[in-house]
N, CA, C and O atoms as a GROMACS GRO file, in nm:
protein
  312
    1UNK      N    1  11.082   0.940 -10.507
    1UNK     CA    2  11.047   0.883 -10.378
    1UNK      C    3  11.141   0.945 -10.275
    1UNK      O    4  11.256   0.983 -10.299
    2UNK      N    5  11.083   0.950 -10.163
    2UNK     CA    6  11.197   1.036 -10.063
    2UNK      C    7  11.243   0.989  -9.961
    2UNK      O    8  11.174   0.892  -9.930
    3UNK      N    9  11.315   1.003  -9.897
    3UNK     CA   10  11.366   0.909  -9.810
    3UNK      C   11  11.306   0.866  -9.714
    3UNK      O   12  11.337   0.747  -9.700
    4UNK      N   13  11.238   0.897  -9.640
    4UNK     CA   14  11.140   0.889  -9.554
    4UNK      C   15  11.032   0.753  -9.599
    4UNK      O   16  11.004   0.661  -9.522
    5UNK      N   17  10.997   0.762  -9.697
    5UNK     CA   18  10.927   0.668  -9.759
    5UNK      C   19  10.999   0.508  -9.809
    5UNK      O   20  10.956   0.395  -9.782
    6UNK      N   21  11.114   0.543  -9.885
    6UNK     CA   22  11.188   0.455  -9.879
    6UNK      C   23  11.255   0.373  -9.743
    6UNK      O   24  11.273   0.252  -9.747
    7UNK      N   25  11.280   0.434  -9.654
    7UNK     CA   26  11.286   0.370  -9.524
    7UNK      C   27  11.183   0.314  -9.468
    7UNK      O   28  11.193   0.208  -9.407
    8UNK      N   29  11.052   0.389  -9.484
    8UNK     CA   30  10.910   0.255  -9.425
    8UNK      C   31  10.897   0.179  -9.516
    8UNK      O   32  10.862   0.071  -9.468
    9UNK      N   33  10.909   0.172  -9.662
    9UNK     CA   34  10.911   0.048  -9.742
    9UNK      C   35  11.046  -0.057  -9.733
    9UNK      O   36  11.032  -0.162  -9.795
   10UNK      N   37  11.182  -0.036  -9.657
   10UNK     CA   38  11.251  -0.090  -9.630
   10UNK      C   39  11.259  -0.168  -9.496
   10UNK      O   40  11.330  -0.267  -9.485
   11UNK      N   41  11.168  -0.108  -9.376
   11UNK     CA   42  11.127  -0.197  -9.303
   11UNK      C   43  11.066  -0.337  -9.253
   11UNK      O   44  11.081  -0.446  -9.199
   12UNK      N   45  10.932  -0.175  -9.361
   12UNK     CA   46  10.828  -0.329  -9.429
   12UNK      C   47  10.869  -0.417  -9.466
   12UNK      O   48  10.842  -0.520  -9.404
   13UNK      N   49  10.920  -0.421  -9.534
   13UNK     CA   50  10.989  -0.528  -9.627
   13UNK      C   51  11.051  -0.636  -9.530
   13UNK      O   52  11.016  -0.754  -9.534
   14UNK      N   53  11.152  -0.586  -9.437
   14UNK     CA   54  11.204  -0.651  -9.375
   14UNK      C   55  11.101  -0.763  -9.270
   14UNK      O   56  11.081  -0.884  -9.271
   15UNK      N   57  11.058  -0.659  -9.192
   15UNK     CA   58  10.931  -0.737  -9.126
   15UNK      C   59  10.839  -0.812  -9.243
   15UNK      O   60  10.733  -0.846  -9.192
   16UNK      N   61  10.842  -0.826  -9.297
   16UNK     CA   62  10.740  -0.948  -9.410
   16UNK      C   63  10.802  -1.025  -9.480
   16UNK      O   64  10.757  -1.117  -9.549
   17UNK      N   65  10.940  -0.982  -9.461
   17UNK     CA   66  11.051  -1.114  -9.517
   17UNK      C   67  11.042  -1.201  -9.363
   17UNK      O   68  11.060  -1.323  -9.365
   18UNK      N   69  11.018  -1.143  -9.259
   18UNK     CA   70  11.094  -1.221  -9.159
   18UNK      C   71  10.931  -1.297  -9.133
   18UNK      O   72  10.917  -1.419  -9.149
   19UNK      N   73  10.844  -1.228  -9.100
   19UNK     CA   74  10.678  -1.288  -9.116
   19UNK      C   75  10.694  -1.446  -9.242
   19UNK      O   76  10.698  -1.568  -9.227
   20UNK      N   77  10.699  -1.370  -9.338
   20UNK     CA   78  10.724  -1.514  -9.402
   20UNK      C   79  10.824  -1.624  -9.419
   20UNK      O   80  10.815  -1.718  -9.499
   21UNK      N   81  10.914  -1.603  -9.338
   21UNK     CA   82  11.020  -1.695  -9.291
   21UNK      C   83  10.966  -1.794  -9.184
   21UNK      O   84  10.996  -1.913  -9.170
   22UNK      N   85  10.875  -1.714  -9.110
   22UNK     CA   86  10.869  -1.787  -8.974
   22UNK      C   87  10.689  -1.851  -9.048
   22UNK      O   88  10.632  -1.939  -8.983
   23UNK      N   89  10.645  -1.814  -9.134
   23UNK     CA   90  10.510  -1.869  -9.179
   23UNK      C   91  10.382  -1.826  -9.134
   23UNK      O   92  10.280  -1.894  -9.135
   24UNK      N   93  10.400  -1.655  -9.076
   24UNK     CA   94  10.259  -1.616  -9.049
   24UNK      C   95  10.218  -1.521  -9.182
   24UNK      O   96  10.116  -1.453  -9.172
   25UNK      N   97  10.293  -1.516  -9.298
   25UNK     CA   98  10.259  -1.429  -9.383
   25UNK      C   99  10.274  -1.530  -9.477
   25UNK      O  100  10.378  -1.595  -9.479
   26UNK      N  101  10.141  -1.564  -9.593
   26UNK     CA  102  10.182  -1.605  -9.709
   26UNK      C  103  10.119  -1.546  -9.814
   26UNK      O  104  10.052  -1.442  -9.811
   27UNK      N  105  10.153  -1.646  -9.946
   27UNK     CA  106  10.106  -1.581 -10.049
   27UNK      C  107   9.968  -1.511 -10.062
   27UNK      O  108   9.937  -1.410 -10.125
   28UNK      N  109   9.887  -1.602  -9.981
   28UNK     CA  110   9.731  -1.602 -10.011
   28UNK      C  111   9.688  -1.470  -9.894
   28UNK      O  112   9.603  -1.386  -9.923
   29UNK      N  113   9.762  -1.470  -9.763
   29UNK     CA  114   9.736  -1.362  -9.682
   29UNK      C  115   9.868  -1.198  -9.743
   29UNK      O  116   9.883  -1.102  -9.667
   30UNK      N  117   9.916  -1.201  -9.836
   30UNK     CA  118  10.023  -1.090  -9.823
   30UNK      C  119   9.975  -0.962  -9.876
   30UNK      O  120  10.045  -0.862  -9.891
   31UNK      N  121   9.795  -0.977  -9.916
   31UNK     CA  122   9.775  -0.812  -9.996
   31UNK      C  123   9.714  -0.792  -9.838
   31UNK      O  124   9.706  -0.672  -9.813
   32UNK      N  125   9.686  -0.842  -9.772
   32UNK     CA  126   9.611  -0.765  -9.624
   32UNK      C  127   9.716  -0.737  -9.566
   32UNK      O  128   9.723  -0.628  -9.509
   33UNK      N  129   9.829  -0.826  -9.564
   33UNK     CA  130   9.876  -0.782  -9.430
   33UNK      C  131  10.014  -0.662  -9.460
   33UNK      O  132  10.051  -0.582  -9.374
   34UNK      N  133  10.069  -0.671  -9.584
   34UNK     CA  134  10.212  -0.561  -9.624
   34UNK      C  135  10.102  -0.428  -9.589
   34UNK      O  136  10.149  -0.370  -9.491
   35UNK      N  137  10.012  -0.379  -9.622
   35UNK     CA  138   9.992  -0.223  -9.604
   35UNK      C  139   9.899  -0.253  -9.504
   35UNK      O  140   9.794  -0.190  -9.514
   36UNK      N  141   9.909  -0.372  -9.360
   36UNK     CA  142   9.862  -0.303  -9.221
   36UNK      C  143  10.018  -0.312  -9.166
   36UNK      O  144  10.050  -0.233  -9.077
   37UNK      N  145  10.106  -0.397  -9.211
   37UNK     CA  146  10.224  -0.371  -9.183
   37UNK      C  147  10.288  -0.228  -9.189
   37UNK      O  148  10.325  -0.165  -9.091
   38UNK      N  149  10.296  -0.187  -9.314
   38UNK     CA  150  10.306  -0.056  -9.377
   38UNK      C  151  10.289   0.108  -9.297
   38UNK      O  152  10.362   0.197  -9.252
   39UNK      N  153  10.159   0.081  -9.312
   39UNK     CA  154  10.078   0.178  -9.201
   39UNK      C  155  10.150   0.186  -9.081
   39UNK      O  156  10.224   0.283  -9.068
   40UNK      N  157  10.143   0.097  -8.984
   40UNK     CA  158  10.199   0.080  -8.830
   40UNK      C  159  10.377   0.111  -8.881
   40UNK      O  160  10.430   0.193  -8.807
   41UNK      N  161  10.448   0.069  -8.969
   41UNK     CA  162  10.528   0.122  -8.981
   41UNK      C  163  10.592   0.245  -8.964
   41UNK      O  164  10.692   0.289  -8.909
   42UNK      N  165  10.453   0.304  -9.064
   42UNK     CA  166  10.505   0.486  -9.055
   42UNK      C  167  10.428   0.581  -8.986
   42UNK      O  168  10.472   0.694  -8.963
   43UNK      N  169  10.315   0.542  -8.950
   43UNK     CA  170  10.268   0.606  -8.786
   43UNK      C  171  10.407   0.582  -8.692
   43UNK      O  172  10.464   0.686  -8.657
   44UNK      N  173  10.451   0.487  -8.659
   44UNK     CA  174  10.555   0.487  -8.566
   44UNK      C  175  10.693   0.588  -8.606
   44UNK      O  176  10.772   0.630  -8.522
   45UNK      N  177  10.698   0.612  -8.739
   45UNK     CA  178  10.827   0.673  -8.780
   45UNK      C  179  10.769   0.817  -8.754
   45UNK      O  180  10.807   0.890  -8.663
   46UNK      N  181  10.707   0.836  -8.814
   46UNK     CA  182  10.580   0.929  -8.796
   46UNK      C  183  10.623   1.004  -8.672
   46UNK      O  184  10.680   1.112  -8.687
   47UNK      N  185  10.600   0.956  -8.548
   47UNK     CA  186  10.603   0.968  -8.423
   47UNK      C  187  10.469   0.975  -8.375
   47UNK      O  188  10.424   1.049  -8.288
   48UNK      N  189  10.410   0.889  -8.442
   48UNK     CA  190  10.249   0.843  -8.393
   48UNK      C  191  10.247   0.844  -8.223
   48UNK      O  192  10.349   0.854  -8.156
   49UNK      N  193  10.088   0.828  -8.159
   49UNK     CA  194  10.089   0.790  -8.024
   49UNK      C  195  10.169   0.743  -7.989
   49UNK      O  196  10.222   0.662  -8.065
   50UNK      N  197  10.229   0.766  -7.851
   50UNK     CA  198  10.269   0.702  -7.735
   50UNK      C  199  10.294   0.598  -7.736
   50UNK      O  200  10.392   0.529  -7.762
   51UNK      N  201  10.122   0.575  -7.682
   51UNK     CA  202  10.083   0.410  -7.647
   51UNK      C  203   9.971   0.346  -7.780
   51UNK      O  204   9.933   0.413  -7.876
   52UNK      N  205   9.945   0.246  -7.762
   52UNK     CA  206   9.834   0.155  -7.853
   52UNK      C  207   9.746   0.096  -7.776
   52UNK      O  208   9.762   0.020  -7.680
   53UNK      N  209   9.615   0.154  -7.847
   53UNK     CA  210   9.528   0.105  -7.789
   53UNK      C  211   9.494  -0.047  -7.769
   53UNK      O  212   9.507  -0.104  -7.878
   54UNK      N  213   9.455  -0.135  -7.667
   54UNK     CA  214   9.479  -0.280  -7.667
   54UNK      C  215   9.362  -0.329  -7.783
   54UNK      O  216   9.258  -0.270  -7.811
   55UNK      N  217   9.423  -0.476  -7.848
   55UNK     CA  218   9.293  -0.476  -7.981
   55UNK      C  219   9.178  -0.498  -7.922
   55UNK      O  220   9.155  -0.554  -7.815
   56UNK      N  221   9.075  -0.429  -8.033
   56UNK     CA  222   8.944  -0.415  -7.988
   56UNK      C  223   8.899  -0.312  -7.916
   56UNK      O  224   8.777  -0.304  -7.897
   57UNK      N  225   8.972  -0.227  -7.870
   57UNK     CA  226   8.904  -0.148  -7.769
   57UNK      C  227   8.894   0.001  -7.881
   57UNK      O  228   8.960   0.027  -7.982
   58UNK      N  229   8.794   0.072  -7.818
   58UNK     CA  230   8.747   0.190  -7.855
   58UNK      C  231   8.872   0.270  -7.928
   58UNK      O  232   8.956   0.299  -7.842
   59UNK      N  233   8.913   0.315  -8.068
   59UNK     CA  234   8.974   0.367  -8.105
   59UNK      C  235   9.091   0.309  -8.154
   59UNK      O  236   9.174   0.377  -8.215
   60UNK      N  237   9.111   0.150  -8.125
   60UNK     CA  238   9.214   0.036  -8.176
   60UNK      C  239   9.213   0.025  -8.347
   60UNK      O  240   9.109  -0.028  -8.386
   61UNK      N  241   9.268   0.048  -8.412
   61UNK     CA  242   9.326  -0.030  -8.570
   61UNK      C  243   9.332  -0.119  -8.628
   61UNK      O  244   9.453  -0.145  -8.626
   62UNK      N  245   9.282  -0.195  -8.685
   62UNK     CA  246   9.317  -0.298  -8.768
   62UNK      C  247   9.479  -0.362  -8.769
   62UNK      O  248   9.519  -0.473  -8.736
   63UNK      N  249   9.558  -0.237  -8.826
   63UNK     CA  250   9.682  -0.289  -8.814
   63UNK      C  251   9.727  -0.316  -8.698
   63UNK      O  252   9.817  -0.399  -8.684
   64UNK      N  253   9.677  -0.254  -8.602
   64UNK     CA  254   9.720  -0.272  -8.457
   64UNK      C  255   9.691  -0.436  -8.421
   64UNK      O  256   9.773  -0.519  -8.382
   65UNK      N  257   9.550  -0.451  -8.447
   65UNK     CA  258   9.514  -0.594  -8.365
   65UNK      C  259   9.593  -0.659  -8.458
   65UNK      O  260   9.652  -0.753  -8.404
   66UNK      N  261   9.630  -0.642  -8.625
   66UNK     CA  262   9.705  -0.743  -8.690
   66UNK      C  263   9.813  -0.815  -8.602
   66UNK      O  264   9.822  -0.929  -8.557
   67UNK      N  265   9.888  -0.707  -8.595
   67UNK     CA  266  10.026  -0.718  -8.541
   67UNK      C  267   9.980  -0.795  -8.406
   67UNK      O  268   9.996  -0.917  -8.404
   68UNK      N  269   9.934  -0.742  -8.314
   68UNK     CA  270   9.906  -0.824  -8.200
   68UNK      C  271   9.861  -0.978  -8.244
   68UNK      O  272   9.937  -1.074  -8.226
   69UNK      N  273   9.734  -0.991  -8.300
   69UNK     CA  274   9.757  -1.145  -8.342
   69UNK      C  275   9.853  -1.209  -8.442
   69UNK      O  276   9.838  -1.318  -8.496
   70UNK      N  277   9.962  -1.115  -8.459
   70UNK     CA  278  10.070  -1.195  -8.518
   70UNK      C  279  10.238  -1.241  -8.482
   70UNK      O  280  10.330  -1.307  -8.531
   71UNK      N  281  10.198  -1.136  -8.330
   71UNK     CA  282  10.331  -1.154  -8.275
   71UNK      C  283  10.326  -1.335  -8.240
   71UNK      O  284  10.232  -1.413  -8.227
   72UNK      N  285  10.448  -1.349  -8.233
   72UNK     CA  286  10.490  -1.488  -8.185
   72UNK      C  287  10.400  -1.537  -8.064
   72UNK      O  288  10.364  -1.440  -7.998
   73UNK      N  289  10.360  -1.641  -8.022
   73UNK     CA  290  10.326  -1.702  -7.942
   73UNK      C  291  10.174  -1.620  -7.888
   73UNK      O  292  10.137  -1.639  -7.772
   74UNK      N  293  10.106  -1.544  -7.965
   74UNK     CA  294   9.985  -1.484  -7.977
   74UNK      C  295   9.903  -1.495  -8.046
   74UNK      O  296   9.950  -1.501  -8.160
   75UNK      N  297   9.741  -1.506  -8.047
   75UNK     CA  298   9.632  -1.621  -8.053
   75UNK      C  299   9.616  -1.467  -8.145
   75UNK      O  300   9.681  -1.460  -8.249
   76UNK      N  301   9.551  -1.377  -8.116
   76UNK     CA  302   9.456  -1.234  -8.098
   76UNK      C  303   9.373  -1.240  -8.009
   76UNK      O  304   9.345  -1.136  -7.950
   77UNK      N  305   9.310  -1.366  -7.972
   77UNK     CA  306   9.219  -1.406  -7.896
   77UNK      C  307   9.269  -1.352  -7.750
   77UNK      O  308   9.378  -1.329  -7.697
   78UNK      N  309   9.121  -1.342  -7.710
   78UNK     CA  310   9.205  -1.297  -7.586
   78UNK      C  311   9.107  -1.432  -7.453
   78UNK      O  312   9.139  -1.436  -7.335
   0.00000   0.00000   0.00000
């Protein structure tokens, strides 16, 4: 495994320890959400886009809207 990899699985990790601390990640939701976590992880390490497309719109991600409906005090709903 190379380092690169081991650092987005050490993120991950972190962000889904802290998701399930605060109770938006559990047992029954954790095979969807660790690899949209994952993904957005290493696009960003990556040096993915810029910007993100807002969820829903033409060319937006799954993991993208995840994260948006999972930040704190956010519905997804708009």
């Amino acid at each position: 495994m190379d380092k690169a990899h081991k650092d987005v699985l050490q993120i991950t990790k972190e962000i889904v320890v802290k998701f399930v601390e605060v109770g938006r990640i559990t047992p029954a939701n954790f095979a969807e959400s660790f690899p949209a976590i994952y993904a957005v992880v290493r696009e960003t390490l990556a040096g993915g886009p810029e910007t993100t497309p807002a969820s829903g719109a033409p060319g937006s991600s799954a993991p993208d809207a995840f994260l948006l409906a999972s930040a704190p005090g956010r519905t997804g709903k708009s």
